[in-house]
N, C-alpha and C positions, 0 to 999 in steps of 0.2 A: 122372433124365433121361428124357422122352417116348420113345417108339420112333421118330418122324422126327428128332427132333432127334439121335438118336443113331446113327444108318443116314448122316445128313449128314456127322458129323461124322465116321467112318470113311471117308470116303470123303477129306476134308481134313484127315487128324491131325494133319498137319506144325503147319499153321495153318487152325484150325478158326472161329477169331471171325465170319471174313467170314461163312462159311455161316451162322454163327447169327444174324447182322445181315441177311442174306438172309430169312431164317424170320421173323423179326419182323417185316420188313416186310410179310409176307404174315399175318402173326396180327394187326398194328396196322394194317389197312390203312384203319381207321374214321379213324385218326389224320393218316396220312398224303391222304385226300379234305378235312379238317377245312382241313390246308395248303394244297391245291389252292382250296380255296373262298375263304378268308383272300387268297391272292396276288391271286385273282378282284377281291376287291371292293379290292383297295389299288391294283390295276389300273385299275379301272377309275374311280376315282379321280380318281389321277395322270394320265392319258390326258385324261379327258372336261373335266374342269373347269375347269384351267386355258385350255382352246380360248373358252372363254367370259368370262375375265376378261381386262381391260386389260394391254397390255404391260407388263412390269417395266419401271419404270424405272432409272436407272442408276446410283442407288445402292440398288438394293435387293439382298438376299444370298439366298444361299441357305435359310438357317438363318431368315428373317422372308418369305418369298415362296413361295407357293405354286409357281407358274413355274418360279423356278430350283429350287427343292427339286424339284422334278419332274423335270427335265432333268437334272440331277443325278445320280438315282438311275436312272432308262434310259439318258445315254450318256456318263455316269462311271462308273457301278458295274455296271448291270445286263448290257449288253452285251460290255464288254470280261473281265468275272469270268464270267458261263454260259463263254461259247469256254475260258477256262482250267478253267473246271468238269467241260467234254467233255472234254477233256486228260486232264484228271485224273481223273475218276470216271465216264468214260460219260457216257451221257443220262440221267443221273439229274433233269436238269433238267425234261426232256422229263418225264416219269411221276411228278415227286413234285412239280413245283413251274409246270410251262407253265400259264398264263390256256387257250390258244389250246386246247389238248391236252384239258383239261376241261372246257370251255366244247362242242369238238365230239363229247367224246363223251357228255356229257348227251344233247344236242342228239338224237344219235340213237338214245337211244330211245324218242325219241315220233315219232320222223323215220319217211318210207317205206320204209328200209327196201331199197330194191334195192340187186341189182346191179351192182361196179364195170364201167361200160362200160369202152372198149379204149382210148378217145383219154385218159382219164386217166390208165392204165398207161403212156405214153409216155416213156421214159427220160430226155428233157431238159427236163421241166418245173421241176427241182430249178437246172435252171443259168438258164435262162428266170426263173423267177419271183426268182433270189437277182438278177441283172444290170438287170432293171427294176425292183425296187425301193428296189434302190442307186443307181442314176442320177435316179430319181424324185426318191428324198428329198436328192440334191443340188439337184436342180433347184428344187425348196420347199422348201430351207433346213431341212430337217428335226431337226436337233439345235438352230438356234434359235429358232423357231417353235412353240409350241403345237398351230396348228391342222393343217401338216400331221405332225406327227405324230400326231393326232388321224385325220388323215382315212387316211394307212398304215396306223398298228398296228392304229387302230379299224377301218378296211376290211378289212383281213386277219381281225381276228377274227369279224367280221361274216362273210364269205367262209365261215370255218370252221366257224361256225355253219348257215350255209345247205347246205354240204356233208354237214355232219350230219344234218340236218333231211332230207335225200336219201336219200344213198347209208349203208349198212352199217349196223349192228344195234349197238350197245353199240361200236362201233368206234371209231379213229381216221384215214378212209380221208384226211380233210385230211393231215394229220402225215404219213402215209405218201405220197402223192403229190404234194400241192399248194402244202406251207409251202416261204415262201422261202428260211427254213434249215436246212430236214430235209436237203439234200445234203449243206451243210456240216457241220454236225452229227454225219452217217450219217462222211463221210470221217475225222474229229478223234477219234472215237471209237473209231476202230480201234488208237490210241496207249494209249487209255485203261487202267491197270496192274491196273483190276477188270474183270471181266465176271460172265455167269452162266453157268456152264458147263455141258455138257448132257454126259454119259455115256449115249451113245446107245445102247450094249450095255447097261447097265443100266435102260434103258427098254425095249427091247424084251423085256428079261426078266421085269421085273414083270406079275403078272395083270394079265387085259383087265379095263379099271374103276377098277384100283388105283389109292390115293390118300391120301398120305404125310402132309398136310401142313393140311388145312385141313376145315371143312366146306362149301365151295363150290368147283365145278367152275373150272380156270380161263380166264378171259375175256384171252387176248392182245389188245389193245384194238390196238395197231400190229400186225396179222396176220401174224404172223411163225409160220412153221412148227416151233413148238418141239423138238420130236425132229427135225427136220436142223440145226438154227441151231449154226452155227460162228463167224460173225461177229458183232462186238460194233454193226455197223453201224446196226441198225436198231432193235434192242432201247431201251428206255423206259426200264430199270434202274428199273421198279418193284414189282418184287421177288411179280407175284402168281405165278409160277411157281414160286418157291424150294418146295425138296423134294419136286416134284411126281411122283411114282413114283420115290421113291427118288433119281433123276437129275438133278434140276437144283440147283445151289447157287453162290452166290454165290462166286467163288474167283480169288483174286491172280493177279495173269501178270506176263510180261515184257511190257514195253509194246511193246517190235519185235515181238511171236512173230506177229501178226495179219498183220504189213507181210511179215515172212519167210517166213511160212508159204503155199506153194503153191499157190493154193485154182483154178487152170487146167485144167480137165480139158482132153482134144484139142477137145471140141466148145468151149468157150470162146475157144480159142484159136485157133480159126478164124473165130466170129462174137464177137469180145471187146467187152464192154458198154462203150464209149469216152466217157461223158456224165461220169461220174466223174469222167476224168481230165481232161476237158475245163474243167468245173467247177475242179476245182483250179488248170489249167495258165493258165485265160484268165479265169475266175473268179477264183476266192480272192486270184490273183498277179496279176491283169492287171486286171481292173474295179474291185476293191475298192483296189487300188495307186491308182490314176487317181484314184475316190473322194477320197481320202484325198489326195493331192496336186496338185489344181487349185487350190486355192486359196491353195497358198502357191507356183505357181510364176511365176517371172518371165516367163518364154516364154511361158504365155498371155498374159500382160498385155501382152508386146510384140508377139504376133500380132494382138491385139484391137485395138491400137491401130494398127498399120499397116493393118489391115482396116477398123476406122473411117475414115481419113483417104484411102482410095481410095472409101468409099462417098460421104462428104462430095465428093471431086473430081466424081464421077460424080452425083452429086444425088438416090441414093439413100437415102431416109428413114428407112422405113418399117423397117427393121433398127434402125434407133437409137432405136425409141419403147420404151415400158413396156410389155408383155404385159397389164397391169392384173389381173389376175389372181392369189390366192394359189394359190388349187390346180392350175396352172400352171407357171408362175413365180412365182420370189420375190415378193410385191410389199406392202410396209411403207412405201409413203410418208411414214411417219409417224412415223419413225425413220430417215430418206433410205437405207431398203433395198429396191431395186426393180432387177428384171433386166431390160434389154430383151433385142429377140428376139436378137442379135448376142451377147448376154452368152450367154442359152440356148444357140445354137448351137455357141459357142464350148465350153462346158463338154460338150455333146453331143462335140463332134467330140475333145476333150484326151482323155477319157477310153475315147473309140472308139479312138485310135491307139496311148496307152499300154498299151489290153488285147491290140491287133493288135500292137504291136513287143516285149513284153515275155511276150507269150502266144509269140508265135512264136517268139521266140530263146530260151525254155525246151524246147517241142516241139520245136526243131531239132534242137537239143542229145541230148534224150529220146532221139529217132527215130535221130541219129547211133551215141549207145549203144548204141541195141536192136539195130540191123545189124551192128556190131561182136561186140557180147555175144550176141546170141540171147536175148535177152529182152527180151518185147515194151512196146514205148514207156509205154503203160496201166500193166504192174506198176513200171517203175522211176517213173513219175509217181507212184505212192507214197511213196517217198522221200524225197520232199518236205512229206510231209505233217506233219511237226512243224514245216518251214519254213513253210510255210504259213498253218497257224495260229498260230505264232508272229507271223509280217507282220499278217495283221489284229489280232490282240490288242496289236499296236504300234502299228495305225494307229488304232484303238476308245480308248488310254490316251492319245493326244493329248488326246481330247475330255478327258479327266481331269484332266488337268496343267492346260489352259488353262481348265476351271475355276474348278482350286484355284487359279490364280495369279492370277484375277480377284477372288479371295477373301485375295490378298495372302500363297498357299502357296506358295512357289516352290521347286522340285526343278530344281536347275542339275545334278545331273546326272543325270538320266533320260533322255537320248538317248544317254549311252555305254552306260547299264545295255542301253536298246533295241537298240544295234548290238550287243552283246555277246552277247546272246541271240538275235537275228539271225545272226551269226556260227557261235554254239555248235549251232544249227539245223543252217545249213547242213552242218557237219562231220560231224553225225548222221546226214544225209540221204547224206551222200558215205559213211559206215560201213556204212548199209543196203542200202545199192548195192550195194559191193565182196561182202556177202556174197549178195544175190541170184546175183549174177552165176556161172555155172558156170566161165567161161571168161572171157579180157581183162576183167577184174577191176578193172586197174586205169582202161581206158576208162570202164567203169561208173561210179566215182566220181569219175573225173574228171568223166564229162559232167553229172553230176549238179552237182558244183560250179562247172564252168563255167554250167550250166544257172540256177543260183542269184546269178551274179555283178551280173546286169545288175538286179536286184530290187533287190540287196546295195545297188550302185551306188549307184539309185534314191534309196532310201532314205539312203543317206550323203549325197546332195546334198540335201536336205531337212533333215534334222540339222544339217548342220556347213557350212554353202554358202549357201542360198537363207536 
């Protein structure tokens, strides 16, 4: 056995595999770029080229059509498995397998190279960019369209690419600041039952230079201050730090310890970073909620239409035409799918009210507990956080389902499996609570489960209702 690989594994005797899957990563790292470049071109692929051929028609499959094989594999597999991949294992999607992540940090280093300015350190670009291009890609049909998802995924890596070409040295300052799911991401990964864990007394104890593990210096590409890094947040979980002075090694946890564990000094606790929780409370549960159910509810379609028929009295038009546009609105005449502006608006305004009433009666709820318990609204909106990404990775497996069932797969019951695990969420979220809480313990989970009820609801009227 090498002397790093053995210094690691003292350190994890109980269970020492992870460290050494940690170390490989960083000894194969030729292997794991080979990956990154591979998803590159099957990316870009699937993205570009079907934007350019004729619409499927309607018996074509998956399995014989470029189209649907494409769509397929971004909003049946790829989408709804990464969010349970960050569950489960970190951001290991992020550093061993993202297009977007490798794409900008090629990019920068032939790029200029400066300094992050201040306006992109701004703490709510992560809820800002995940909410506009969640509403976007409703509004362009983007899980059945080609082209805009063409013009998203492709903008954004484009985006990421020019960000590199900019700002930061071998880095990834996109990823870290700018990608529409680094929040979400950064938040699902604090559940995650791996990290890399840093023994920050045994780094400051190794000589100045020391270096356990590799022949190259290491490049944190997401600029993460390795010797303070506590959090599994922002880490890439690509392993080029493993046994870096001794201290760092890939190592098991309880997947609450991050949610439980304290991390408020007083100065936090009087200027508390609230974009997080925001992101989660009005994001993850309230926009992507919305998202995900415009279009099977009845209520818009009977607001749309009593709003049509006061525009009609009134001999207002111009609301009832076609936007003509795809990158826009919908618009497939050619297939009779087209939105006029009254459709746009309408979907504008459904998923504005269910992020404002279903964001707010979560926050209420929060903020009720935290006055109660003495613990501020931000940490128990953690609590949520397996709820959370449970709701989107249920609302990402519709596209899934209604797939395969277009494909004649039909899973009659995956909406109880969905509420079930919905349900199982929530009860976890009410567990993390009660033990946050120093004090009224049981307000904590309650509010937490009341905080969860009206989602809950949501979602069972969409299942088993609508």
């Amino acid at each position: 056995m090498n002397a790093p690989m053995a210094s690691v594994a003292v350190i994890g005797r109980r269970v020492d595999w992870p460290a050494r899957l940690g170390l490989a990563m960083r000894r194969h790292r030729g292997l794991i770029l080979a990956a990154q470049w591979g998803v590159v071109l099957g990316y870009v692929v699937l993205v570009a080229v079907p934007a350019f051929l004729p619409l499927p028609p309607e018996t074509a499959h998956l399995w014989n059509n470029l189209t649907r094989f494409a769509q397929f594999v971004f909003w049946g597999l790829w989408w709804p498995f990464v969010i349970l991949s960050i569950m489960a294992l970190g951001r290991v999607w992020c550093g061993v397998l993202c297009p977007e992540g490798a794409l900008t940090e090629w990019a920068s280093r032939y790029g200029l190279g400066r300094g992050i300015p201040r306006w992109m350190k701004w703490g709510g670009w992560p809820f800002v960019a995940f909410a506009m291009t969640t509403v976007f890609g409703q509004m362009t049909s983007v899980y059945e369209y080609p082209k805009p998802a063409l013009l998203i995924l492709g903008g954004s890596t484009i985006a990421a690419i020019a960000v590199g070409l900019i700002w930061g040295r071998e880095k990834r300052v996109w990823c870290r600041h700018l990608c529409p799911v680094s929040g979400v991401f950064g938040l699902l990964a604090k559940i995650a039952p791996v990290h890399f864990k840093v023994d920050r007394a045994a780094w400051d104890a190794a000589p100045a230079g020391h270096r356990t593990s590799g022949q190259h210096p290491v490049n944190c590409a997401p600029l993460i201050d390795i010797r303070r890094m506590q959090s599994a947040s922002a880490c890439h979980m690509c392993g080029r730090c493993a046994g870096e002075r001794d201290a760092v090694q890939l190592a098991l946890r309880s997947p609450e310890a991050e949610i439980l564990a304290n991390p408020y000094t007083k100065a936090h606790a009087e200027n508390p970073d609230r974009w997080p929780a925001r992101l989660l409370v009005f994001g993850m549960l309230g926009v992507a909620l919305g998202a995900f159910q415009w279009s099977a509810s009845p209520w818009l379609v009977a607001a749309k239409q009593a709003i049509a028929g006061w525009l009609v009295d009134h001999e207002v038009w111009w609301p009832l035409n076609e936007a003509g546009q795809w990158w826009l609105l919908t618009y497939y005449p050619e297939v009779n799918d087209a939105f006029t502006w009254l459709d746009g608006g309408m979907l504008l305004a459904y998923i504005a009210v269910e992020a404002l009433l279903v964001g707010g009666w979560i926050s209420g709820w929060l903020r009720l507990a935290g006055v109660l318990t003495g613990v501020s609204w931000q940490r128990l909106a953690h609590a949520l956080i397996p709820f959370a990404g449970t709701s989107v990775f249920v609302g990402l497996s519709l596209l899934t389902t209604s797939q395969l069932a277009a494909e004649g797969i039909v899973l009659p019951w995956a909406n109880a499996v969905r509420m079930a695990l919905l349900g199982l969420t929530a009860l976890w979220g009410a567990s993390l609570a009660w033990r946050m809480a120093g004090r009224q313990r049981t307000a904590a989970a309650l509010g937490v489960l009341l905080a969860a009820l009206l989602p809950l609801a949501a979602w069972g009227m969409q299942f088993f209702v609508w």
